[in-house]
N, CA, C and O atoms as a GROMACS GRO file, in nm:
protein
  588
    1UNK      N    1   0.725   1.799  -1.108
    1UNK     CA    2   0.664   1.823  -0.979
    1UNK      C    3   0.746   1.927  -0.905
    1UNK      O    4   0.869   1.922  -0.905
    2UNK      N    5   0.666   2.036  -0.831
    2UNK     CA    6   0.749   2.153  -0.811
    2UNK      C    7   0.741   2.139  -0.663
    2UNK      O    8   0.634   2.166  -0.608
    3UNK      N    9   0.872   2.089  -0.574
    3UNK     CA   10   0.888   2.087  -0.430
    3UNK      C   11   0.868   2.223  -0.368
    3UNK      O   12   0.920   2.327  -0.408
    4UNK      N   13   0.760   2.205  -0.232
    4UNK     CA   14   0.733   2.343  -0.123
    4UNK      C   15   0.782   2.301  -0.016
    4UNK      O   16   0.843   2.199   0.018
    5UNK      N   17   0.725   2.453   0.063
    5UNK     CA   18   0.797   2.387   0.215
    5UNK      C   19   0.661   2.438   0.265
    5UNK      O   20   0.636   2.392   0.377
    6UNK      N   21   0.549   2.530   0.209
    6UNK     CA   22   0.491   2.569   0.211
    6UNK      C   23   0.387   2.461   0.316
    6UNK      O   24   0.338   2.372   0.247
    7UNK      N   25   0.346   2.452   0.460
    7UNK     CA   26   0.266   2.327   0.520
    7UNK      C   27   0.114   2.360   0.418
    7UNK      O   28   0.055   2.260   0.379
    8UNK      N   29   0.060   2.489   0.382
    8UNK     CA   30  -0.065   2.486   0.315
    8UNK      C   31  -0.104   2.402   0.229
    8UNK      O   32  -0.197   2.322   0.224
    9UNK      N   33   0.010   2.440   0.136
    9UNK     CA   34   0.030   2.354  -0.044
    9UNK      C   35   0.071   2.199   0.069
    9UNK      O   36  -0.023   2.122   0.050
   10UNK      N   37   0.138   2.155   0.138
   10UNK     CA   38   0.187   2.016   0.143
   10UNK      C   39   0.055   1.967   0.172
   10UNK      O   40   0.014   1.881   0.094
   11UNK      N   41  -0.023   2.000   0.267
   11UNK     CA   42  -0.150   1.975   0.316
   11UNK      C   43  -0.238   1.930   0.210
   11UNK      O   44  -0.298   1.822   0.209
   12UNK      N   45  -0.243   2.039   0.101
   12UNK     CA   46  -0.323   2.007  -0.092
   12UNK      C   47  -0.266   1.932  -0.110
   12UNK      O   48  -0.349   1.841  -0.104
   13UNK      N   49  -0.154   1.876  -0.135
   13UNK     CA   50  -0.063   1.798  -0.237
   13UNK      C   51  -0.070   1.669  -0.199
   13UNK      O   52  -0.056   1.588  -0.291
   14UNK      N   53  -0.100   1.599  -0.019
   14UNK     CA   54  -0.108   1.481  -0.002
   14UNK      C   55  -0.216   1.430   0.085
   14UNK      O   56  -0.213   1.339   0.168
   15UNK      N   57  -0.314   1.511   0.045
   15UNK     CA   58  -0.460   1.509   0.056
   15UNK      C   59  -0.502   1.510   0.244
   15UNK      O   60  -0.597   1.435   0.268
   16UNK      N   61  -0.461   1.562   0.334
   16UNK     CA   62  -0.489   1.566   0.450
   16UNK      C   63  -0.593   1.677   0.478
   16UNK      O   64  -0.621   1.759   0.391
   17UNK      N   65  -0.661   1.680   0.623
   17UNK     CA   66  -0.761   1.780   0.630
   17UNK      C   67  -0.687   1.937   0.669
   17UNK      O   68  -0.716   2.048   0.624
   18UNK      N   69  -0.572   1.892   0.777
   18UNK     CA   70  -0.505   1.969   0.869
   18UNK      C   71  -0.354   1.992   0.832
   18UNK      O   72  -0.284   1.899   0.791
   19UNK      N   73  -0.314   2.106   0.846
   19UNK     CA   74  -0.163   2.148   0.909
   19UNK      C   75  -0.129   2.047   0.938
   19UNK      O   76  -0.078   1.971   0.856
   20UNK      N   77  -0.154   2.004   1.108
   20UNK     CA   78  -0.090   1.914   1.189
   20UNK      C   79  -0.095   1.771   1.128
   20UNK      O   80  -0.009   1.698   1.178
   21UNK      N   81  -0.172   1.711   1.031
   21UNK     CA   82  -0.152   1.608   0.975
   21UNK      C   83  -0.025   1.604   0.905
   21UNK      O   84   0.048   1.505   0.899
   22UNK      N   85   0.003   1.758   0.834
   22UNK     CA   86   0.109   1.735   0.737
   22UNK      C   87   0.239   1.702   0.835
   22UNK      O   88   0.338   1.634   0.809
   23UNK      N   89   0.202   1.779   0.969
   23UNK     CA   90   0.346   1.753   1.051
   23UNK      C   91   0.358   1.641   1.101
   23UNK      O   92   0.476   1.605   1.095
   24UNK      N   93   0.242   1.515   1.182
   24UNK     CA   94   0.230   1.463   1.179
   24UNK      C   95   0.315   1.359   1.078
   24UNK      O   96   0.404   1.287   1.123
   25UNK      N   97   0.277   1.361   0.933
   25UNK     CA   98   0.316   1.261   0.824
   25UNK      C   99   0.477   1.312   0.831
   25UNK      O  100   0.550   1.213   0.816
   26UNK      N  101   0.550   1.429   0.847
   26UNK     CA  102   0.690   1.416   0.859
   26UNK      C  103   0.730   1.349   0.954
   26UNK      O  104   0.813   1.265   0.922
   27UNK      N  105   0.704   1.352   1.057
   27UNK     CA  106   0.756   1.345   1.206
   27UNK      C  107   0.772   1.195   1.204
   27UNK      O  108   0.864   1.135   1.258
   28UNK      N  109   0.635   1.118   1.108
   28UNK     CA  110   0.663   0.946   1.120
   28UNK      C  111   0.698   0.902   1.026
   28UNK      O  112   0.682   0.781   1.008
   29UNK      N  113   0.761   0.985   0.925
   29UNK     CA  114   0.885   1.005   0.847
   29UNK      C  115   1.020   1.006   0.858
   29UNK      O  116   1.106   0.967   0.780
   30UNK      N  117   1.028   1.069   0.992
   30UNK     CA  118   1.155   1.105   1.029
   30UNK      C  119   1.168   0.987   1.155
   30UNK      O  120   1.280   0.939   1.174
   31UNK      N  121   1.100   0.960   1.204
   31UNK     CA  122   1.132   0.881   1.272
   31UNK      C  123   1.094   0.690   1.224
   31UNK      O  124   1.072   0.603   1.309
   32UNK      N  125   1.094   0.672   1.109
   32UNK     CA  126   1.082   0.570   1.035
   32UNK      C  127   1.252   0.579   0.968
   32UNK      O  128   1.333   0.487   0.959
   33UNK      N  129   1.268   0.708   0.931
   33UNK     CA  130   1.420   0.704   0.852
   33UNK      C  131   1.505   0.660   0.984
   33UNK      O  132   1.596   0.578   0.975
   34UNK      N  133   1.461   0.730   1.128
   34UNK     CA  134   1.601   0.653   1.212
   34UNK      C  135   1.565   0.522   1.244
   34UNK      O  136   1.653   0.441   1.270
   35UNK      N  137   1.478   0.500   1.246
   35UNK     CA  138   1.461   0.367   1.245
   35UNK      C  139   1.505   0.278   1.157
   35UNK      O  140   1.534   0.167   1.201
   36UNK      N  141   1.517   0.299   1.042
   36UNK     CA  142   1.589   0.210   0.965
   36UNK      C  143   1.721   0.252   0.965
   36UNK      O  144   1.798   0.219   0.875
   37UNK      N  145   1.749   0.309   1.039
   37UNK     CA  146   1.948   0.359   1.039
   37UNK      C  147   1.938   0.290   1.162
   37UNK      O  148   2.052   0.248   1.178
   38UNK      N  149   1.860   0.246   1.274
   38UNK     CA  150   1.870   0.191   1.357
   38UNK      C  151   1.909   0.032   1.346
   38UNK      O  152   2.008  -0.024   1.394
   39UNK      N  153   1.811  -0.018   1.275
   39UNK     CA  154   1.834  -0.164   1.212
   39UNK      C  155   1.940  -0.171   1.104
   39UNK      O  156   1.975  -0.286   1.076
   40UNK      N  157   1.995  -0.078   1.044
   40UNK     CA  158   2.121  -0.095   0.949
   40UNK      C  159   2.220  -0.104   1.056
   40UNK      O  160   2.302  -0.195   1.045
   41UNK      N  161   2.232   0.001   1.196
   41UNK     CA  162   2.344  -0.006   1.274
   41UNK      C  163   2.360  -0.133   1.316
   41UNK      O  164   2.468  -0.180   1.279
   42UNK      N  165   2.269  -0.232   1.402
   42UNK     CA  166   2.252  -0.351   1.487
   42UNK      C  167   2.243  -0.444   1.382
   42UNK      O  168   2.202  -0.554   1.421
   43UNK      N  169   2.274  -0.436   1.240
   43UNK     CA  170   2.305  -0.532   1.168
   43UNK      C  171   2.157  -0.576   1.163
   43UNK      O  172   2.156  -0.686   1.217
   44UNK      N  173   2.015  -0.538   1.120
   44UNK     CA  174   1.879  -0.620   1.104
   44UNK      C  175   1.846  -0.581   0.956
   44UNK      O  176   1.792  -0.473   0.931
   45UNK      N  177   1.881  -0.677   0.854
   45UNK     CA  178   1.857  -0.655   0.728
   45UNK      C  179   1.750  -0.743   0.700
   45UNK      O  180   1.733  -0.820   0.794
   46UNK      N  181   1.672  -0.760   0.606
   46UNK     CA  182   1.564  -0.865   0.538
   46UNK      C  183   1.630  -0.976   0.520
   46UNK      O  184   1.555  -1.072   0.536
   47UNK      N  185   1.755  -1.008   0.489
   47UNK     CA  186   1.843  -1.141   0.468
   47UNK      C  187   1.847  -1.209   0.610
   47UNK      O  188   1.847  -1.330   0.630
   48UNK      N  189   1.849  -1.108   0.708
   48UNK     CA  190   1.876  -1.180   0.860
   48UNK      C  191   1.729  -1.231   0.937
   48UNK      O  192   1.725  -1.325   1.016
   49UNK      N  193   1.612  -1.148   0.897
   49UNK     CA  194   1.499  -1.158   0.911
   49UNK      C  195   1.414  -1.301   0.804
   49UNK      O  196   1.328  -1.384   0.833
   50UNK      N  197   1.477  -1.277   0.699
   50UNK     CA  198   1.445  -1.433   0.694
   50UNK      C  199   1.533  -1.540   0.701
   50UNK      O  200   1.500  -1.653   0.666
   51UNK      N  201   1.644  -1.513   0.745
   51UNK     CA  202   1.761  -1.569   0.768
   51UNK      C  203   1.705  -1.660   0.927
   51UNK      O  204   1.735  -1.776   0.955
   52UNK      N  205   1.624  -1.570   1.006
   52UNK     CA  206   1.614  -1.634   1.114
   52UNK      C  207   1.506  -1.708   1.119
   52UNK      O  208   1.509  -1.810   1.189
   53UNK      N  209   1.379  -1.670   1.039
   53UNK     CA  210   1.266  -1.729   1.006
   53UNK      C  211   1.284  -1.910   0.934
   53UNK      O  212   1.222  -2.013   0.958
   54UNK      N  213   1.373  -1.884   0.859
   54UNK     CA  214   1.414  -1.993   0.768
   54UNK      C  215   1.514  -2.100   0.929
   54UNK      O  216   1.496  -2.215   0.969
   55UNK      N  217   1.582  -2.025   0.961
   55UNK     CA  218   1.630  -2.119   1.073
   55UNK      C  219   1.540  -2.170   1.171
   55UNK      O  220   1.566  -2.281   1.218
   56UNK      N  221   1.429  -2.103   1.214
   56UNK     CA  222   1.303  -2.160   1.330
   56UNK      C  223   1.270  -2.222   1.229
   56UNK      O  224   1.218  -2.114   1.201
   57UNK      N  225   1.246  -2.293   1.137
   57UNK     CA  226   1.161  -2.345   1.012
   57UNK      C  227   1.201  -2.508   1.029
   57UNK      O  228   1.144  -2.615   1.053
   58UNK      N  229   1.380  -2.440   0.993
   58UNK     CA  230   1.444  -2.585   1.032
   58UNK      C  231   1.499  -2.631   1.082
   58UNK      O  232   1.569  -2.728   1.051
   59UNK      N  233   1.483  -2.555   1.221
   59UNK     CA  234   1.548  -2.605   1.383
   59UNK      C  235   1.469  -2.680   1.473
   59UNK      O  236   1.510  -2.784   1.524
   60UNK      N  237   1.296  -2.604   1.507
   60UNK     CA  238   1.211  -2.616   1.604
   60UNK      C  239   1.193  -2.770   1.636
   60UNK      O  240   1.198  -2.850   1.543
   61UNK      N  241   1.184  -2.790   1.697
   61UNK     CA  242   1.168  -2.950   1.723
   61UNK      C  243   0.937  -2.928   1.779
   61UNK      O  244   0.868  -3.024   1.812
   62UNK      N  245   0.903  -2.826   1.773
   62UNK     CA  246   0.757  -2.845   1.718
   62UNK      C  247   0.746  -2.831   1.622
   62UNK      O  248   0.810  -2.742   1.567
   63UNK      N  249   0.672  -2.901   1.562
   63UNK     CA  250   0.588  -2.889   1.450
   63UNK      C  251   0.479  -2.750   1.401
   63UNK      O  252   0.448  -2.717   1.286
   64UNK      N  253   0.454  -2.711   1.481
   64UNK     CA  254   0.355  -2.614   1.505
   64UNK      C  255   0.403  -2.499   1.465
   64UNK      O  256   0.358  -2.416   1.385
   65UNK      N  257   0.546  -2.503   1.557
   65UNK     CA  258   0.636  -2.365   1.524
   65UNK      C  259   0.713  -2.332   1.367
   65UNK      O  260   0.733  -2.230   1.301
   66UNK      N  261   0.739  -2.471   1.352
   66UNK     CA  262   0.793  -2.483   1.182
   66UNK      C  263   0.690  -2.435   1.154
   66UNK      O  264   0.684  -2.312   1.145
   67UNK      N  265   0.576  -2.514   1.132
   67UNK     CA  266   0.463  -2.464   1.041
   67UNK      C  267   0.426  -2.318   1.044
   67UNK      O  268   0.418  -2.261   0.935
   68UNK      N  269   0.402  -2.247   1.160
   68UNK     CA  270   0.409  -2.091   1.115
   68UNK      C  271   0.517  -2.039   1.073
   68UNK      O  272   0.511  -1.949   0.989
   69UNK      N  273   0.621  -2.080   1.114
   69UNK     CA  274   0.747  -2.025   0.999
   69UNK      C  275   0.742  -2.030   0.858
   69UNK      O  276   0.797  -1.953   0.779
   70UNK      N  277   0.690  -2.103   0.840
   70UNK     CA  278   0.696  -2.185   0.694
   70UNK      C  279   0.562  -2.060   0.629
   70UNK      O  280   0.570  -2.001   0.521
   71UNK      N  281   0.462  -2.048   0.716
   71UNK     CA  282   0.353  -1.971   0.647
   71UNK      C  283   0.365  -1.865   0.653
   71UNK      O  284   0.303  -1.788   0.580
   72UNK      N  285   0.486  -1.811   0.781
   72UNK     CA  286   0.526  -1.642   0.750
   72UNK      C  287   0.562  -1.638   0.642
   72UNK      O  288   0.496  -1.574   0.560
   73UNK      N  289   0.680  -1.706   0.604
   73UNK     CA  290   0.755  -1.734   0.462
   73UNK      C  291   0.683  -1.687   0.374
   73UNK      O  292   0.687  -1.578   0.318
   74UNK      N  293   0.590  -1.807   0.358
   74UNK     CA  294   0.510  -1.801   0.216
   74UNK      C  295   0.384  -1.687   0.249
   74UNK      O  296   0.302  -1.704   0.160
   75UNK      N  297   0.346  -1.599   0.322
   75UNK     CA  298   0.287  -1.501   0.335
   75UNK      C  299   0.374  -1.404   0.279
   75UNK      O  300   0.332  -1.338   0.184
   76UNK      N  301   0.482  -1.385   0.320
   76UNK     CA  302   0.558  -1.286   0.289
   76UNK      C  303   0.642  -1.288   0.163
   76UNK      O  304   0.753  -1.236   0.152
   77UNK      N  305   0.560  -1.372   0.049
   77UNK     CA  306   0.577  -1.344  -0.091
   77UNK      C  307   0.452  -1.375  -0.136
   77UNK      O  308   0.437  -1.448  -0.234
   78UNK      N  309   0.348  -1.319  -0.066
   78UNK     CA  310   0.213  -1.348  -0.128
   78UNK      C  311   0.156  -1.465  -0.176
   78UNK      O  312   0.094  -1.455  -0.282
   79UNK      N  313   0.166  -1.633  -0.094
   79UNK     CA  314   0.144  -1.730  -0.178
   79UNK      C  315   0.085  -1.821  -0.018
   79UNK      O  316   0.080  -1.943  -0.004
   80UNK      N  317   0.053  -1.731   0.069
   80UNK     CA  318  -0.036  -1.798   0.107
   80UNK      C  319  -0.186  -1.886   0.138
   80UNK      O  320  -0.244  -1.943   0.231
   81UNK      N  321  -0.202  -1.857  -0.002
   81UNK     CA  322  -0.404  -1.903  -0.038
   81UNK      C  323  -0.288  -1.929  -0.203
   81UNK      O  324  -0.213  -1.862  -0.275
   82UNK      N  325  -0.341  -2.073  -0.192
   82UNK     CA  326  -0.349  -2.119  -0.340
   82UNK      C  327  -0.512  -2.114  -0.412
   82UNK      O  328  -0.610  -2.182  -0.381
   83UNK      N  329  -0.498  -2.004  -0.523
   83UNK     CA  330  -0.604  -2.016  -0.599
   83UNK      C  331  -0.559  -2.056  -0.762
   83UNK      O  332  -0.467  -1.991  -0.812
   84UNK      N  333  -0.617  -2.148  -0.830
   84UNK     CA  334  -0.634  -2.141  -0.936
   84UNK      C  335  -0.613  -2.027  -1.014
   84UNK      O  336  -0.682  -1.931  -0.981
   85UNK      N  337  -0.526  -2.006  -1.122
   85UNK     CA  338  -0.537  -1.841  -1.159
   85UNK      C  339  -0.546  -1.928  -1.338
   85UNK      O  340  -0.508  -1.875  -1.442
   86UNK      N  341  -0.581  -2.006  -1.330
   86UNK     CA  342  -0.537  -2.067  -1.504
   86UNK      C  343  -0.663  -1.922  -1.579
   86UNK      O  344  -0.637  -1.814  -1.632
   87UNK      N  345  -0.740  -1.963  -1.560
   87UNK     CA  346  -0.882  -1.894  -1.604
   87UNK      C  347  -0.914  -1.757  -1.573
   87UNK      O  348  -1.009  -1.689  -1.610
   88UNK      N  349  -0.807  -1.725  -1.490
   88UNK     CA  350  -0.840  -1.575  -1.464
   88UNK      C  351  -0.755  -1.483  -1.527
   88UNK      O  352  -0.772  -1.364  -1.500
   89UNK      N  353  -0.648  -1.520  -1.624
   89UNK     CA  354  -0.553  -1.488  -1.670
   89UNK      C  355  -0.429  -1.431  -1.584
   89UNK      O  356  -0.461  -1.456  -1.468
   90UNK      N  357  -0.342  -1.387  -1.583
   90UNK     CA  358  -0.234  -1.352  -1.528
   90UNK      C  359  -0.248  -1.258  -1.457
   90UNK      O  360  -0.313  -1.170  -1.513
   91UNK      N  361  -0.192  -1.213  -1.273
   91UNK     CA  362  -0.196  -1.160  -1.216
   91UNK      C  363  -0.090  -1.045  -1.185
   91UNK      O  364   0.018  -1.054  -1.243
   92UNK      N  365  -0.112  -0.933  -1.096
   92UNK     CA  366  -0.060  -0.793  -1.170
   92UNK      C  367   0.062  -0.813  -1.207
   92UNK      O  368   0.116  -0.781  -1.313
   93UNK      N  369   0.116  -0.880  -1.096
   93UNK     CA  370   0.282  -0.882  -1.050
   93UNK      C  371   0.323  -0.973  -1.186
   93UNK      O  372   0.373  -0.909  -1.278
   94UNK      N  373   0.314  -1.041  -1.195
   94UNK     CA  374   0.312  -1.093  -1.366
   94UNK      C  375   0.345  -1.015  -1.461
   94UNK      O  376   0.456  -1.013  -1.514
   95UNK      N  377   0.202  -0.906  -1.502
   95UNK     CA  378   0.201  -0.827  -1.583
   95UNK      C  379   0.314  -0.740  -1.576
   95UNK      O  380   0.378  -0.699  -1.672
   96UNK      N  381   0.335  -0.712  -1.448
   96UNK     CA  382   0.406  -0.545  -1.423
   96UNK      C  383   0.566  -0.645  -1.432
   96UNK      O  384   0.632  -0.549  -1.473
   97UNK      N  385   0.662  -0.749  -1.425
   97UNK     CA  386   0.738  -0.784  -1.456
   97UNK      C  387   0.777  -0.886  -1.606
   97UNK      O  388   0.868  -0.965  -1.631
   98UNK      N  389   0.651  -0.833  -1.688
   98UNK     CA  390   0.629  -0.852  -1.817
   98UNK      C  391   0.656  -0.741  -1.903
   98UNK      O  392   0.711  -0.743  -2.013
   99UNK      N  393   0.597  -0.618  -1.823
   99UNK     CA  394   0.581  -0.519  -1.880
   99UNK      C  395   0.717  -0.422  -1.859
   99UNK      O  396   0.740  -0.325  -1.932
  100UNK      N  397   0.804  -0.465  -1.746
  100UNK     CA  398   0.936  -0.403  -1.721
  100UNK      C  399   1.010  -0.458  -1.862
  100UNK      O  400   1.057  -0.382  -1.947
  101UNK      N  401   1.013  -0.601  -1.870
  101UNK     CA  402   1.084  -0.662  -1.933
  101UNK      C  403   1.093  -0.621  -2.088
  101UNK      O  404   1.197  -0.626  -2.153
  102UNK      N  405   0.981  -0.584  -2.135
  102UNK     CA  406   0.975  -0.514  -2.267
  102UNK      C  407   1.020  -0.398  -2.295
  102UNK      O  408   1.079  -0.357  -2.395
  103UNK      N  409   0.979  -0.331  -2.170
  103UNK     CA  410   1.052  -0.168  -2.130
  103UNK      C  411   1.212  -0.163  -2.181
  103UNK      O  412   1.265  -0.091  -2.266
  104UNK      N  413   1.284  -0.300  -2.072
  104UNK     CA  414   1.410  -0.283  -2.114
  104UNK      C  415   1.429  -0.344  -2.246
  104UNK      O  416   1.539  -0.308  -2.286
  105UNK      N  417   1.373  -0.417  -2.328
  105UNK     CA  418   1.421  -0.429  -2.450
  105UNK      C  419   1.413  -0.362  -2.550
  105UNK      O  420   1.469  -0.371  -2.659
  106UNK      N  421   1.301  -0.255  -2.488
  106UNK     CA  422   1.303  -0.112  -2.607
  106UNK      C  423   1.141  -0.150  -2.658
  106UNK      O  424   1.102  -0.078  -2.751
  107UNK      N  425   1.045  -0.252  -2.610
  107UNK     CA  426   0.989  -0.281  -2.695
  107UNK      C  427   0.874  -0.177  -2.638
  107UNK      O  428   0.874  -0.143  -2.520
  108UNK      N  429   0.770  -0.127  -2.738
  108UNK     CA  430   0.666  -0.059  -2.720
  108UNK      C  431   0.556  -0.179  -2.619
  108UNK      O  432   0.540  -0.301  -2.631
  109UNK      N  433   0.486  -0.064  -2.505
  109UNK     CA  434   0.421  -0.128  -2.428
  109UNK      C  435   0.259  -0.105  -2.442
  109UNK      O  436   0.237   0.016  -2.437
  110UNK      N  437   0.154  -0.172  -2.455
  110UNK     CA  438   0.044  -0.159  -2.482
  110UNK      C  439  -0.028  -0.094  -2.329
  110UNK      O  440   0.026  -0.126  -2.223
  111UNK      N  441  -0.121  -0.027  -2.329
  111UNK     CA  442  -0.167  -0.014  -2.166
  111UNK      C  443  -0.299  -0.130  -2.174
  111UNK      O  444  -0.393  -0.137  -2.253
  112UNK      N  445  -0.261  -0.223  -2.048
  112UNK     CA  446  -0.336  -0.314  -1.996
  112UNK      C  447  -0.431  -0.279  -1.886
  112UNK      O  448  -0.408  -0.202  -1.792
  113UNK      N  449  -0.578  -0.368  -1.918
  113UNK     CA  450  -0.648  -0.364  -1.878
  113UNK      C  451  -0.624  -0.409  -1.697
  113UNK      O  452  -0.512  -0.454  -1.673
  114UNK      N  453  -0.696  -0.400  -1.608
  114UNK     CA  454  -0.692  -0.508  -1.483
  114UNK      C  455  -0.802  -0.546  -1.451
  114UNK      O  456  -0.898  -0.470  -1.435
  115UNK      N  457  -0.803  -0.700  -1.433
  115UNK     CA  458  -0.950  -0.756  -1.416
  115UNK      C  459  -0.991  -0.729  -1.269
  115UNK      O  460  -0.940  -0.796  -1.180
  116UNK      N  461  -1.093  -0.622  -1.236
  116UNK     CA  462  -1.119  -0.631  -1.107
  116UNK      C  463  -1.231  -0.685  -1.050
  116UNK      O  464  -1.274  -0.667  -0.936
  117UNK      N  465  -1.302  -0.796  -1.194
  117UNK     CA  466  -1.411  -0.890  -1.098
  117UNK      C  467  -1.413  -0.924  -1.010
  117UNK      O  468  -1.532  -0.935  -0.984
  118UNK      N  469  -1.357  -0.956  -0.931
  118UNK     CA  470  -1.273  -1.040  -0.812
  118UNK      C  471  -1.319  -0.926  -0.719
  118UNK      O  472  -1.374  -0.964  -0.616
  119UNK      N  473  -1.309  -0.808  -0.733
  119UNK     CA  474  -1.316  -0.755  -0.612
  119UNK      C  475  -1.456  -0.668  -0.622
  119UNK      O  476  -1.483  -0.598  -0.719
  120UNK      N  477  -1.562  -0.691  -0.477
  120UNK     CA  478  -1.686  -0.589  -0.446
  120UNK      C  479  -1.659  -0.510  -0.366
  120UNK      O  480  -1.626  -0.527  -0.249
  121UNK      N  481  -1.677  -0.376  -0.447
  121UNK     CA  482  -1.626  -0.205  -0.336
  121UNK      C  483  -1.754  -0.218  -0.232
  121UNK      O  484  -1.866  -0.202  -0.280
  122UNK      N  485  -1.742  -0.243  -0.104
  122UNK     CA  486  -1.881  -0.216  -0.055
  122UNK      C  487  -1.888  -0.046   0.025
  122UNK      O  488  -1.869  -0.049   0.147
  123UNK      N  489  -1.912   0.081  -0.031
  123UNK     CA  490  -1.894   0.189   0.068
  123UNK      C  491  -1.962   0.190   0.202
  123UNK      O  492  -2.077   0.146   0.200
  124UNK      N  493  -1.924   0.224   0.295
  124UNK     CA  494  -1.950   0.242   0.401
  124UNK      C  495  -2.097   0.343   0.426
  124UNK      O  496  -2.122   0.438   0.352
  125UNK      N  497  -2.150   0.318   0.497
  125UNK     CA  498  -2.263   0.413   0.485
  125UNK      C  499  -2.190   0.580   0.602
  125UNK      O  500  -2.108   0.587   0.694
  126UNK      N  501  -2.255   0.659   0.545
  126UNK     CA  502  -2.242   0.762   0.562
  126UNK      C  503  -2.294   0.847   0.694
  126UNK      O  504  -2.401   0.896   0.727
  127UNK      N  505  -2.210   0.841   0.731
  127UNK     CA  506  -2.261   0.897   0.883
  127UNK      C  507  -2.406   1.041   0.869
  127UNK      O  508  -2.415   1.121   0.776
  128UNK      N  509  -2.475   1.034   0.960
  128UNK     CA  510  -2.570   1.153   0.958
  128UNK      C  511  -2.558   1.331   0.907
  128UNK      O  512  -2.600   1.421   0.834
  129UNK      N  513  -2.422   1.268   1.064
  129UNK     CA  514  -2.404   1.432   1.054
  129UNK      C  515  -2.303   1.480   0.944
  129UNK      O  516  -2.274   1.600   0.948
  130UNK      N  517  -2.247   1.401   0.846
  130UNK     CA  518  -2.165   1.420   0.731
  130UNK      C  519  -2.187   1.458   0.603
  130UNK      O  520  -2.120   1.512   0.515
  131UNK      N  521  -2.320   1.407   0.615
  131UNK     CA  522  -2.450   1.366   0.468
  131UNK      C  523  -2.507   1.499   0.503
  131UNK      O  524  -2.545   1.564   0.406
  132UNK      N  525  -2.529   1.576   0.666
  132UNK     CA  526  -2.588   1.676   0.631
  132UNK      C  527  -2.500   1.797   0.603
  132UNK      O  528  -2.536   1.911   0.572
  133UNK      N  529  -2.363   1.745   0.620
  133UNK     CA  530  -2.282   1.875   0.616
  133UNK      C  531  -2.264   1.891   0.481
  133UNK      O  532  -2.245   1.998   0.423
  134UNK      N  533  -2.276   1.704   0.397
  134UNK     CA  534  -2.228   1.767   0.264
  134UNK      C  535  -2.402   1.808   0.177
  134UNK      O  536  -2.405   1.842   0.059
  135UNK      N  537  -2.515   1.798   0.251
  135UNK     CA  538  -2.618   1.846   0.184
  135UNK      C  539  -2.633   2.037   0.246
  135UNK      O  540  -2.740   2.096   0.232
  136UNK      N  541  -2.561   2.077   0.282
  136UNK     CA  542  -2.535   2.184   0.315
  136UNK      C  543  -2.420   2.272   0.248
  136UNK      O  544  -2.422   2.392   0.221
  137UNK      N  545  -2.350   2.206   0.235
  137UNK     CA  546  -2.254   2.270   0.083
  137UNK      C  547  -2.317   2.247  -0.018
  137UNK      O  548  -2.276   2.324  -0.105
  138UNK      N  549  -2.389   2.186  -0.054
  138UNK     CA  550  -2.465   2.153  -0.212
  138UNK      C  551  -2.520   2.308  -0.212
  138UNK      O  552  -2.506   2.400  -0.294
  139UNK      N  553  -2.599   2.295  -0.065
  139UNK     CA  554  -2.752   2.405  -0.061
  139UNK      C  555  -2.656   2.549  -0.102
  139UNK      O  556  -2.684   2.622  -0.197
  140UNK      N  557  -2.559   2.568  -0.026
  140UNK     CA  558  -2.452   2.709  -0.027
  140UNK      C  559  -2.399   2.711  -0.171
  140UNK      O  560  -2.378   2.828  -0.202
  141UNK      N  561  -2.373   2.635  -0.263
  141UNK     CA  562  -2.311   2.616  -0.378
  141UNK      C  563  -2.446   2.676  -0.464
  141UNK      O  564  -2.445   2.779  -0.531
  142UNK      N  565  -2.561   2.586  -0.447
  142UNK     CA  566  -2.657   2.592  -0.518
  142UNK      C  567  -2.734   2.817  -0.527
  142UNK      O  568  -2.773   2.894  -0.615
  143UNK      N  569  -2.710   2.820  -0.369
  143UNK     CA  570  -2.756   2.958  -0.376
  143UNK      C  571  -2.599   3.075  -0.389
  143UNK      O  572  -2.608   3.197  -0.404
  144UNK      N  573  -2.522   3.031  -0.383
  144UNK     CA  574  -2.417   3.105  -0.492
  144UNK      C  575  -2.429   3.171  -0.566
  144UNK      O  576  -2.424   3.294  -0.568
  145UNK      N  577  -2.456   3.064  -0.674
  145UNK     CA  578  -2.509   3.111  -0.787
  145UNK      C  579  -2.614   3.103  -0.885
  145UNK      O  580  -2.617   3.100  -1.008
  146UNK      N  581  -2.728   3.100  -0.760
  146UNK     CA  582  -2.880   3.131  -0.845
  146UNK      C  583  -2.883   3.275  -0.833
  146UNK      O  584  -2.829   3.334  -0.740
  147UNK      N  585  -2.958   3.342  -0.943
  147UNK     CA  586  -3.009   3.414  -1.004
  147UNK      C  587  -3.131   3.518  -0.872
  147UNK      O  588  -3.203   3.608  -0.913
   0.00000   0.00000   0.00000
C-alpha cells in the first residue's frame, strides 16, 4: 500500500464524497489520539474502567444498580442475549481464534465459509431525487457512447 498526502487520492482511498471529509476524518483522528494520551495521563485504562464497574457490581447496596453493572459487564464481552448456538455451528470469534491458533502452529488454513442466515439486508428505499440523478448518469453514459 503506497502512503499520500495527496487530500484527492486520500478522499479515493477511504471512500468519502469531499476534501473536507478527508480533513474532517484526520482532525477526529487527531483528536481521538489526544484523547487517549489524555486518559493514559489521569491514569483511565480498561482495567480501571472495569475495575470500577466490577466494584459498583459489588458494593451498591441496590439491586438495580448491581444489576446494570453486571449487564454492562456482560455486554461488554458480547454475552448479553443468550442464544442457543449448538445448531448453528460456531460463531466468528470462535472461528477467527481457531484460525489464529493454527496460524501459529504453522498449520495450513482452509478459507471458511460464514453463515449469514441469521441476518436480512433490508435496503433502504431510495430517495427521488437520487434515483433520478443516478437515472441521469445511466442516460449520459448510455449517450457517450452510442453510435
Amino acid at each position: 500500500m503506497q502512503v499520500t498526502e495527496n487530500p484527492k487520492e486520500l478522499r479515493k482511498a477511504i471512500g468519502v464524497k469531499a476534501v473536507a471529509d478527508v480533513v474532517r476524518t484526520l482532525d477526529k483522528l487527531t483528536i481521538r489520539k489526544e484523547y487517549h494520551e489524555a486518559l493514559a495521563d489521569n491514569d483511565v485504562s480498561l482495567n480501571f474502567i472495569v475495575g470500577g464497574i466490577k466494584g459498583i457490581a459489588q458494593t451498591s447496596s441496590k439491586d438495580a444498580t448491581r444489576l446494570k453493572a453486571y449487564q454492562t459487564l456482560l455486554r461488554s464481552i458480547g454475552l448479553e442475549r443468550y442464544e442457543d448456538i449448538e445448531d448453528k455451528g460456531k460463531g466468528w470469534e470462535e472461528l477467527l481464534v481457531e484460525t489464529q491458533q493454527k496460524l501459529l502452529r504453522g498449520e495450513e488454513v482452509e478459507q471458511v465459509e460464514v453463515n449469514t442466515d441469521d441476518y436480512e439486508v433490508i435496503a433502504p428505499p431510495v430517495p427521488e431525487s437520487e434515483q433520478k440523478r443516478i437515472d441521469d448518469e445511466r442516460e449520459m453514459g448510455r449517450n457517450l457512447y452510442a453510435e
